[in-house]
Every structure is written in structure tokens, then in C-alpha cells.
N, C-alpha and C positions, 0 to 999 in steps of 0.2 A: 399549766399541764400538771405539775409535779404538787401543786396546791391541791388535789384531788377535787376539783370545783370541775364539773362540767359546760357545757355550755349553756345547756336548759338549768342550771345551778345543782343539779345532783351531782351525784360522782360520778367523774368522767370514766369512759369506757373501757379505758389504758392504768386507770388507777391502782389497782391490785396486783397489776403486772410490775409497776413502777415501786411499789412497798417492797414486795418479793427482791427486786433488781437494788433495790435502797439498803435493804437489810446485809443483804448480802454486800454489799461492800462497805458495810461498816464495821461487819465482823471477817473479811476474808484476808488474807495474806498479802496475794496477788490479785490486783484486777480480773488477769485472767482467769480466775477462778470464776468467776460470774458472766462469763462469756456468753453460756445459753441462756442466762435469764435476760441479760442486756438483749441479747435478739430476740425475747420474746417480746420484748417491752416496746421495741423498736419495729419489730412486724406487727404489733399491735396498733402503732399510730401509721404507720407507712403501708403497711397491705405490699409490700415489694413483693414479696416469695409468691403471694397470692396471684400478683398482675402477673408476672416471669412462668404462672402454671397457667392461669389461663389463655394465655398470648401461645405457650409452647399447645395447649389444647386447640386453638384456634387455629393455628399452623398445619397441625396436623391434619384437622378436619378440613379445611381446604386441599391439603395433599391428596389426601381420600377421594375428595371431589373429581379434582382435575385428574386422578387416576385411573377413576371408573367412567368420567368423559372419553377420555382419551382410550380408554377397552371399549368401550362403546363404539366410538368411531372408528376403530381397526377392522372388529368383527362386522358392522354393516356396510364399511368398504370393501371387506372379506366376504360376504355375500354377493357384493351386489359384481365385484367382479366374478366369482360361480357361475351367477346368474346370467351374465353377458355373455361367457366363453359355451354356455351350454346352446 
């Protein structure tokens, strides 16, 4: 990975991010000084932040669903008792 070799043998995807992340901790003080570039480097090969957004988008939009189902079936049991008592 850190070879800058990709799989197709160009530069891999993550490469640039890994220079960036390399540099920096061979000239910083503290590790934690390269805290954000190490997560860039790192969300660059894993997609974490990425699945953790779309997983919480995909939550939500089922919520939505089941929320407008379930107004849906209030309101046309809500009619249809109207409709019986008239």
C-alpha cells in the first residue's frame, strides 16, 4: 500500500494521502500532530466515515417511510370511521 503501487500497477488511490500523512510525521514533534492527515489516509482506504453516513441516510429514509405509512393509515382509518358514524 505504502509502495505507492496500485493494483492495476499505477499509483494506488490512497497514495498522496499516505505522502501527505509520511511527511508529516517525519518532520512533527508529536504523532498527534498528524492526527487529520492520518484519518484522511485511513478514510481513504476504509470508506468508515463514508458507510457510518450512508447507513445513518438510509435509517433515516426508512424512518420517513414508516412515518408517512403509518399517517397514511391514521388518516384513512380516520376517515373511514367519519364515514361509518355518518
Amino acid at each position: 500500500m505504502a509502495s505507492g503501487w496500485g493494483i492495476n500497477g499505477n499509483k494506488g488511490r490512497c497514495y498522496d494521502f499516505w505522502l501527505e500523512f509520511s511527511e508529516c510525521m517525519s518532520r512533527c514533534r508529536q504523532p498527534s500532530d498528524c492526527g487529520l492527515l492520518r484519518e484522511d489516509y485511513l478514510e481513504c482506504l476504509h470508506h468508515s466515515k463514508e458507510f457510518q453516513r450512508r447507513n445513518r441516510i438510509y435509517k433515516e429514509e426508512q424512518r420517513q417511510i414508516r412515518a408517512a405509512a403509518r399517517k397514511a393509515k391514521e388518516e384513512a382509518e380516520g376517515a373511514h370511521a367519519v364515514a361509518a358514524h355518518h
